[in-house]
C-alpha positions as CSV (number, residue, x, y, z in Angstrom):
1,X,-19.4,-18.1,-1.4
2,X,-19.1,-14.2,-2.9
3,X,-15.6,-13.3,-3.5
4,X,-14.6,-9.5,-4.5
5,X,-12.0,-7.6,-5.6
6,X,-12.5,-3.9,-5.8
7,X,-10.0,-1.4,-6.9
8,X,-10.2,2.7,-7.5
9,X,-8.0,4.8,-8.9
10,X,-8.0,8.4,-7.9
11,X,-4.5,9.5,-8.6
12,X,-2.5,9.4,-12.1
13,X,0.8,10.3,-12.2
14,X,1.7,13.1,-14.7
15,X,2.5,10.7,-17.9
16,X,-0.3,9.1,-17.8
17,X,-2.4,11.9,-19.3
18,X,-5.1,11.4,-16.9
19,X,-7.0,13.5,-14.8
20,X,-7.6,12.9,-11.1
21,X,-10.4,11.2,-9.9
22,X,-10.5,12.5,-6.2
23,X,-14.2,10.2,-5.8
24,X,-12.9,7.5,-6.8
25,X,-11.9,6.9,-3.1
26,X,-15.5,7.2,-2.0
27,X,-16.8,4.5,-5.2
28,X,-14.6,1.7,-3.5
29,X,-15.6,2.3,-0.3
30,X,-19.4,2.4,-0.7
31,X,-19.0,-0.9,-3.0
32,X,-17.6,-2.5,0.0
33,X,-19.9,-1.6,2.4
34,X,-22.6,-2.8,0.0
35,X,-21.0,-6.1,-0.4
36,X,-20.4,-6.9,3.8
37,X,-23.9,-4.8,4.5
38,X,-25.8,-5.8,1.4
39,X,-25.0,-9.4,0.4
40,X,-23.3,-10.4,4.0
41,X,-20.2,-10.9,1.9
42,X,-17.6,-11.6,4.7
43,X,-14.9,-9.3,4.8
44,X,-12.2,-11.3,4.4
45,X,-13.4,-12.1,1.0
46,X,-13.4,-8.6,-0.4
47,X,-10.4,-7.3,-1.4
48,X,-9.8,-3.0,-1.6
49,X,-6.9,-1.8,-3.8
50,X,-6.5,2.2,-4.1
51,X,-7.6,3.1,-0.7
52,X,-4.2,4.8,-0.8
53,X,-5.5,6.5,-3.9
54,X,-2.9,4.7,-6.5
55,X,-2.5,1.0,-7.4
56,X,0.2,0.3,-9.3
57,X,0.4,-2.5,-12.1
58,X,2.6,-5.0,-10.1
59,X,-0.2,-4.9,-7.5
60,X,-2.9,-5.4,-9.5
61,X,-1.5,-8.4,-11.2
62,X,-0.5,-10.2,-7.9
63,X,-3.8,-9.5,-6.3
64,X,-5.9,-10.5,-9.0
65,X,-3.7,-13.8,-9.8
66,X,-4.3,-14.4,-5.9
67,X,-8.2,-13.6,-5.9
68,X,-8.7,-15.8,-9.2
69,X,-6.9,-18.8,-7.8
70,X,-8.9,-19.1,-4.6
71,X,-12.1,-18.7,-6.6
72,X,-13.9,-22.1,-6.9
73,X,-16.2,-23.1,-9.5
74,X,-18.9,-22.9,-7.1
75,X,-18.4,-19.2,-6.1
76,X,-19.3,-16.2,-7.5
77,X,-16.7,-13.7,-7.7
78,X,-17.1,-10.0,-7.9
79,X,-15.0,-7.5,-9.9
80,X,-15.5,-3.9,-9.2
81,X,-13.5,-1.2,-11.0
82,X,-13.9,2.8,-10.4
83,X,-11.2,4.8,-12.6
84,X,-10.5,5.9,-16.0
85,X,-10.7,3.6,-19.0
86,X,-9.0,3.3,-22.0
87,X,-9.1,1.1,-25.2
């Protein structure tokens, strides 16, 4: 089974330094549609965060925990990012 979380990050808030990434919006979008139309991933099994444009840290770190402890050795699990990096 294909598992996927997919998260984009269009909006930064003013301390971050960061400009906005207004296409961000579309990445995530397009990277689902691939997955369901693509890979017949089913769409319970992909997971969107930023379609609001922001994900904040305490949402990131629950929804990962959650997709990581449902993955089973057997599946393949899929983890799309579309933001700004940093080291």
């Amino acid at each position: 089974m294909i598992k996927a979380l997919i998260v984009g990050v269009s909006e930064y808030t003013l301390g971050a330094g960061c400009k906005n990434l207004p296409l961000c919006l579309n990445d995530i979008q397009a990277m689902k549609k691939a997955l369901i139309s693509g890979l017949a991933v089913k769409e319970s099994n992909v997971l969107v965060l930023g379609e609001n444009k922001v994900v904040n840290i305490d949402d990131f770190i629950s929804t990962f925990n959650g997709v990581i402890n449902s993955v089973d050795t057997s599946d393949t699990f899929i983890f799309y990012f579309s933001g700004h990096g940093a080291e």
